[in-house]
C-alpha positions as CSV (number, residue, x, y, z in Angstrom):
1,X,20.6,1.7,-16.5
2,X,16.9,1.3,-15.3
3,X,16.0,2.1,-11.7
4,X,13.8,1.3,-9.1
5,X,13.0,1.4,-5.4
6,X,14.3,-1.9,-4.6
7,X,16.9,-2.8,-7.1
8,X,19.2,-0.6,-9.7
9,X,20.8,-3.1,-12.5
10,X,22.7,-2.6,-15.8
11,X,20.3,-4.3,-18.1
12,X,17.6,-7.4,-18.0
13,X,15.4,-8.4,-14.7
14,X,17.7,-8.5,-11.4
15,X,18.1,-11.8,-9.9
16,X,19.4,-13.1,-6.9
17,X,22.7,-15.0,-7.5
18,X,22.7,-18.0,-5.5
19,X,26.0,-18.2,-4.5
20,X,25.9,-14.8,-3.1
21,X,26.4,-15.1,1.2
22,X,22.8,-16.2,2.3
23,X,22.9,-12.6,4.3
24,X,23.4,-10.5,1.2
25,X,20.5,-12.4,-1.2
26,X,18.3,-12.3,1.5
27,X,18.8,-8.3,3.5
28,X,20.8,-6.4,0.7
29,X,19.1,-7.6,-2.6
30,X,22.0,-8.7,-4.3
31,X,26.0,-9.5,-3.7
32,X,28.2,-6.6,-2.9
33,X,29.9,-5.2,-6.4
34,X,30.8,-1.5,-5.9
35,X,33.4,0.6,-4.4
36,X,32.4,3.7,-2.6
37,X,34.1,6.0,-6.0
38,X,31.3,3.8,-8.1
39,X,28.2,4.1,-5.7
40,X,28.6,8.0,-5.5
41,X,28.8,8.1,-9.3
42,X,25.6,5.8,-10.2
43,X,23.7,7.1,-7.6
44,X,24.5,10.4,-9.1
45,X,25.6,11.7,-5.7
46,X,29.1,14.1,-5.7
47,X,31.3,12.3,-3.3
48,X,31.5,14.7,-0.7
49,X,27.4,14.4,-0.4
50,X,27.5,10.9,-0.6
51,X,29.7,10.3,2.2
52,X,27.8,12.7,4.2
53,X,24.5,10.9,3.6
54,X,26.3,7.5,4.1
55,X,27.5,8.0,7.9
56,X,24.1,10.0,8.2
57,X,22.4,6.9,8.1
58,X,24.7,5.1,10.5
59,X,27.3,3.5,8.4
60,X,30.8,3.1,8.5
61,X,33.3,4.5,6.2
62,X,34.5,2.2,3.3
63,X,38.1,1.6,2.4
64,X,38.4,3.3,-1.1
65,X,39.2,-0.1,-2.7
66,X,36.8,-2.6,-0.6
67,X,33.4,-3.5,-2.7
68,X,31.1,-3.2,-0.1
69,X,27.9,-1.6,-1.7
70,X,24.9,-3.6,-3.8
71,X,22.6,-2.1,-6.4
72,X,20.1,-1.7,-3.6
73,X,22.2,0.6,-2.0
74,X,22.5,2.9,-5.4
75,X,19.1,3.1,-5.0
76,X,18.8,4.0,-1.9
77,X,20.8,7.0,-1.9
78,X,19.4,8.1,-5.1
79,X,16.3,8.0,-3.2
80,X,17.1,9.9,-0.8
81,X,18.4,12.4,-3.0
82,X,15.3,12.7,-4.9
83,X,13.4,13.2,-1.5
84,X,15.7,16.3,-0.4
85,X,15.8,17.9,-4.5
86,X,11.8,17.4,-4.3
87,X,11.8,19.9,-1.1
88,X,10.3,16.8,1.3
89,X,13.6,17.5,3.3
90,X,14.0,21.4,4.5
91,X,17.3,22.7,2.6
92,X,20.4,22.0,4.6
93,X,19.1,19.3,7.0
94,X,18.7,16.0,4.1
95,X,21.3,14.4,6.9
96,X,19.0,15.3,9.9
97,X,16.5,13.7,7.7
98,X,18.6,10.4,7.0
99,X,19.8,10.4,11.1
100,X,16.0,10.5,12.0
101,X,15.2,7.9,9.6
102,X,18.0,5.8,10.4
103,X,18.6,5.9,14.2
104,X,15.1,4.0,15.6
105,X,15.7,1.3,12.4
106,X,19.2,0.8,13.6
107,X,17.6,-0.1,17.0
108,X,15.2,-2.3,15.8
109,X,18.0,-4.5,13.9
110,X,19.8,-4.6,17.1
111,X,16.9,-6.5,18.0
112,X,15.9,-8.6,15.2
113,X,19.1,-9.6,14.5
114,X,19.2,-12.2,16.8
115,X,16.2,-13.7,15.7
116,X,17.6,-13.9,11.9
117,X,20.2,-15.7,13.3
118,X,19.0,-18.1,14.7
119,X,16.8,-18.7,11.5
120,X,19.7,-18.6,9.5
121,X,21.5,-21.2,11.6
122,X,18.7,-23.8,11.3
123,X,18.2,-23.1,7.9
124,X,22.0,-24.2,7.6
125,X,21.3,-27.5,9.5
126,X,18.4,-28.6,7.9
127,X,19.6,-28.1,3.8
128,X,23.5,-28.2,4.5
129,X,24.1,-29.1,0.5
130,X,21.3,-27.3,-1.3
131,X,23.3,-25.4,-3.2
132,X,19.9,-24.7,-5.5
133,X,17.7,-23.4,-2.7
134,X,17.0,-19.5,-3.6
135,X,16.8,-18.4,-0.4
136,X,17.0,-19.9,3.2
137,X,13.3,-20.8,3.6
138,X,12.8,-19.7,7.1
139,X,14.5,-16.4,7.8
140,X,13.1,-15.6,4.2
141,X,9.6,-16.4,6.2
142,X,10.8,-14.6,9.0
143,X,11.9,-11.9,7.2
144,X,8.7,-11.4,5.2
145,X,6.5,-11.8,8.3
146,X,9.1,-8.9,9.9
147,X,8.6,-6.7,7.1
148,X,4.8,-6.9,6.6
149,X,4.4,-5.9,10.5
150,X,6.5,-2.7,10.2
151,X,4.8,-1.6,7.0
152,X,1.3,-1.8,8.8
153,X,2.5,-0.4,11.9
154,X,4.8,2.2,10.3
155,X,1.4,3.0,8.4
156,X,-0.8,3.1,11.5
157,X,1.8,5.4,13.2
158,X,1.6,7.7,10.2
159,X,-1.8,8.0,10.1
160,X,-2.1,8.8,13.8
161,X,0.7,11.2,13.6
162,X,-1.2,13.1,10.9
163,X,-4.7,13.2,13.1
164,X,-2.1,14.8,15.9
165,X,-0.7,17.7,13.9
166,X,-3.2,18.6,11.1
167,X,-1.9,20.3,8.0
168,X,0.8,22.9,8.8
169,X,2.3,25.7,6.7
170,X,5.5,24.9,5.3
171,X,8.4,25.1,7.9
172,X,6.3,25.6,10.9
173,X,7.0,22.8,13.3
174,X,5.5,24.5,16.0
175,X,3.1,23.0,18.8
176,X,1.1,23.9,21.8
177,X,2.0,20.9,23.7
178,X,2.3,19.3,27.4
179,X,5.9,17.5,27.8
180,X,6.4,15.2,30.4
181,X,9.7,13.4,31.6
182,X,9.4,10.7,34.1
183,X,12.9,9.5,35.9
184,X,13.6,6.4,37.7
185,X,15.1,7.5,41.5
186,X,18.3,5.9,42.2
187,X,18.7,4.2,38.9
188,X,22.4,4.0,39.3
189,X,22.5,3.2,42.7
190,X,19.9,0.3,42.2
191,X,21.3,-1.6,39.3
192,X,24.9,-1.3,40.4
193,X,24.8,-5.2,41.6
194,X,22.3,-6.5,39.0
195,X,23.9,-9.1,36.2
196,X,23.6,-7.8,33.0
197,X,20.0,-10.4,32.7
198,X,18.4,-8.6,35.1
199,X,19.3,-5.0,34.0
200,X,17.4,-6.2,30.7
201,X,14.4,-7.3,32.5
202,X,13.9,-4.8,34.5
203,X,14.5,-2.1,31.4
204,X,12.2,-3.8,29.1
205,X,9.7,-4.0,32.2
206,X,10.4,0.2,32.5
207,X,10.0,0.6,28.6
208,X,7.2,-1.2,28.6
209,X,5.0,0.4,31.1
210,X,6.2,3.7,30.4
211,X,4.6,2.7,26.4
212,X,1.4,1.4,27.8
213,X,0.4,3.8,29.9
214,X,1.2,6.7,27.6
215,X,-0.5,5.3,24.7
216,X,-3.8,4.2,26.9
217,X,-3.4,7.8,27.7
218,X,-3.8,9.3,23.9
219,X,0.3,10.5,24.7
220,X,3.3,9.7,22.5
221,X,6.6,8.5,23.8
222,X,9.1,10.5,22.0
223,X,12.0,8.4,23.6
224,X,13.6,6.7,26.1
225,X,16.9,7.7,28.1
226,X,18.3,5.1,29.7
227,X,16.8,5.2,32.9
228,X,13.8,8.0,32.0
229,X,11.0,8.5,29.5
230,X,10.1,11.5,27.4
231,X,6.9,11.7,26.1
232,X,4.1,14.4,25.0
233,X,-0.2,14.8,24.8
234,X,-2.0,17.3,23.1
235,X,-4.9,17.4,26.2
236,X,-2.9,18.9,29.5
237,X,-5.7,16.9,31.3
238,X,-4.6,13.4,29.7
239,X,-1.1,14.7,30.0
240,X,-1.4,14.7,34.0
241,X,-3.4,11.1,33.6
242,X,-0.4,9.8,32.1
243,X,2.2,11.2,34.8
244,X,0.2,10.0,37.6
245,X,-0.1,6.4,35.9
246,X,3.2,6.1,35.1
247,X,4.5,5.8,39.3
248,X,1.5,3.9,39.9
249,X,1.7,1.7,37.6
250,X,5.6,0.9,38.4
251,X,5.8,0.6,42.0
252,X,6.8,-2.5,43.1
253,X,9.5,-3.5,45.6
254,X,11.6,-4.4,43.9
255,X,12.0,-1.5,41.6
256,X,13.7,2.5,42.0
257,X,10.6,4.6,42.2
258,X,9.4,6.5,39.2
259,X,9.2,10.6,39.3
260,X,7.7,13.0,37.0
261,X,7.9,16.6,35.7
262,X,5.6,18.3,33.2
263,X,5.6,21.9,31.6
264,X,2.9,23.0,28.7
265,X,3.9,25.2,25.5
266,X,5.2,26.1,22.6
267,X,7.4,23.2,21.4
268,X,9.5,22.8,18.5
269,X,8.7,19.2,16.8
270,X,11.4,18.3,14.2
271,X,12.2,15.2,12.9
272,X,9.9,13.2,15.7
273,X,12.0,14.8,18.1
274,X,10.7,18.0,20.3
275,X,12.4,20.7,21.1
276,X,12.2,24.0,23.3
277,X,12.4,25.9,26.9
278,X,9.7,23.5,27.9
279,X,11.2,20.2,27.5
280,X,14.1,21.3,29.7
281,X,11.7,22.7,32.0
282,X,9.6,20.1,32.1
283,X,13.2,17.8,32.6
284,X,14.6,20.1,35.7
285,X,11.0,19.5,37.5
286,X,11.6,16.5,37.3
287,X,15.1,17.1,39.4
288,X,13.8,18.2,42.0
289,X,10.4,16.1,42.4
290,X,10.4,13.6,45.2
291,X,9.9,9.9,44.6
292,X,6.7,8.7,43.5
293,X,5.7,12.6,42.5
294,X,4.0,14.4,39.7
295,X,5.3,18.6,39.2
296,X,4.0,20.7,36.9
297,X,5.1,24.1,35.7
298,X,2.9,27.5,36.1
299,X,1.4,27.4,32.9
300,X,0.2,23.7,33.2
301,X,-1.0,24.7,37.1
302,X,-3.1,26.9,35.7
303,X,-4.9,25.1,33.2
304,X,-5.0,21.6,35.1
305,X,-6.7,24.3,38.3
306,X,-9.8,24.0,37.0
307,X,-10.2,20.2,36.8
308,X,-12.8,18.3,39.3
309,X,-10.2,15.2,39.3
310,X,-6.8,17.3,40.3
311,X,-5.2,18.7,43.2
312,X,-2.7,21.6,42.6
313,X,-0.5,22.9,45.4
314,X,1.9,25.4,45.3
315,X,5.9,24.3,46.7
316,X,8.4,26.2,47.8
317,X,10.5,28.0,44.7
318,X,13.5,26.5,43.5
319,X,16.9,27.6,41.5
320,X,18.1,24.8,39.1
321,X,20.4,25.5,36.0
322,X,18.4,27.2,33.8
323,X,16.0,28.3,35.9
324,X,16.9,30.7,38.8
325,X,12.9,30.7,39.9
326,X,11.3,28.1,39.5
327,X,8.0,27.2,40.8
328,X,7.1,24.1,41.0
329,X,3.2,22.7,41.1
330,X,2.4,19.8,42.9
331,X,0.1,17.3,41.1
332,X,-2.2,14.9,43.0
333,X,-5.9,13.1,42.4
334,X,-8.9,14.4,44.1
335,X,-10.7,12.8,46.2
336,X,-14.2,11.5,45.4
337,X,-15.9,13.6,48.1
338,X,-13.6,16.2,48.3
339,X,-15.4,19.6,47.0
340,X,-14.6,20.7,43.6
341,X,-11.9,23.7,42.9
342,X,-13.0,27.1,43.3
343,X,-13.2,29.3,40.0
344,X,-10.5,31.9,40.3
């Protein structure tokens, strides 16, 4: 049995079989030929492992009986395998791994799946009764065009991901960082009435302001909740650029006002995902900040105290869960002519 990335086959070159469902030739490489016993055993995989990996990266679980997996997907696992046996994957987390690769993908299917679709469909009006056709011309276009975009921008991600965090030793995952978490005010309250059109809008208008203004910013969104935004910058200056954008930038009437907390330190990044005292600090500012507000934690105070373009005022302490004392920084711009902060 020879192997590769894209396909796994008994003997000769692969082909697509053209009376496979136009979905599998075209998304899966191939028909569907293998139970779930058969895919753990030519994947090399011990069942146990297997299924593990399997729901790891989103999937349901397979009747024992239903032939439901291609050759694409004994490669796939055996992939993945490799990646964890090679030590790329930390021992004992090669599911966290397959979650983390999995999870944002699954998203962006949600997505594109429409758009398939509707290729799909129109490629089954125009040649109803080409049975010779190897592949439905346009979603194979849209598809390749699809494909071609992520790999760049997949690529350009990478390669400012590893300008961000320089080579590390082995297992440390630790960051000096500034985490911010901006909250829409009212969320709930505001979108009770909204149809189901409108909720969209006005969360793909959130989402994409919240990107914009991080990225302009030299941040990183790390992801979105619902109705908030967490996101993190090297630079506690640009950190406080972006969390006085972000309300700015999103006011409107017709909109719930945007708040924002911020804390600065050690943070835990794993996986893409950041971890640590400070993100739930940074989260439980945010709590208490009034609409339209930027709070900051001590440690960012003290380094943003210095800087001609910020404002830093002390507020009244707080107790939140987690915190019984917490003091809370108030962020603002300064004014042109106002005179410069006063070295401690």
């Amino acid at each position: 049995m020879s192997r590769t990335l894209g396909r796994v086959h008994d003997e000769g070159e692969a082909r697509l079989d053209p009376t496979d469902a136009p979905v599998d030739r075209l998304l899966l490489g191939g028909r569907r030929r293998f139970t779930r016993a058969q895919v753990a055993q030519l994947s090399g995989l011990p069942p146990d492992r297997f299924r593990r990996l399997w729901h790891a990266l989103g999937f349901p679980e397979a009747a024992e009986d239903d032939v439901v997996f291609t050759d694409d997907d004994v490669a796939a696992l055996q992939t993945l395998s490799d990646l964890a046996d090679a030590g790329s994957a930390a021992p004992g987390t090669e599911a966290s791994f397959a979650r983390a690769l999995a999870q944002p993908l699954a998203r962006l299917a949600d997505w594109q799946a429409p758009l398939l679709a509707g290729a799909l469909a129109r490629d089954g009006t125009a040649q109803p009764d080409d049975s010779t056709q190897d592949g439905p011309p346009e979603a194979d276009a849209l598809l390749s065009r699809l494909r071609q975009v992520q790999d760049h921008v997949w690529r350009r991600h990478l390669a400012a991901a590893l300008e961000r965090a320089p080579a590390a030793p082995p297992g440390d995952g630790i960051r000096e960082l500034a985490v911010g978490f901006a909250d829409l005010v009212g969320y709930t309250t505001r979108t009770r009435g909204m149809s189901g059109a409108e909720l969209g809008v006005m969360v793909e208008d959130f989402e994409a302001t919240a990107a914009e203004v991080v990225a302009r910013g030299g941040g990183r969104v790390v992801k979105t909740v619902g109705d908030g935004v967490l996101f993190t910058a090297t630079d506690p200056a640009a950190a406080a650029e972006i969390a006085l954008s972000l309300p700015e930038r999103w006011a409107a009437g017709d909109r719930p006002p945007l708040r924002v907390g911020l804390a600065h330190g050690r943070v835990l990044t794993r996986l893409g995902d950041v971890y640590s005292t400070v993100v739930n600090l940074a989260s439980r500012l945010t709590t208490v900040a009034r609409a339209g507000s930027v709070l900051v934690d001590r440690e960012l105070a003290a380094r943003l105290r210095r800087h001609p373009g910020y404002r830093i005022e002390p507020l009244q302490r707080r107790s939140v869960r987690g915190f019984e004392d917490l003091q809370p920084w108030l962020v603002s711009r300064r004014d042109a002519d106002e005179d410069p902060p006063v070295p401690p």
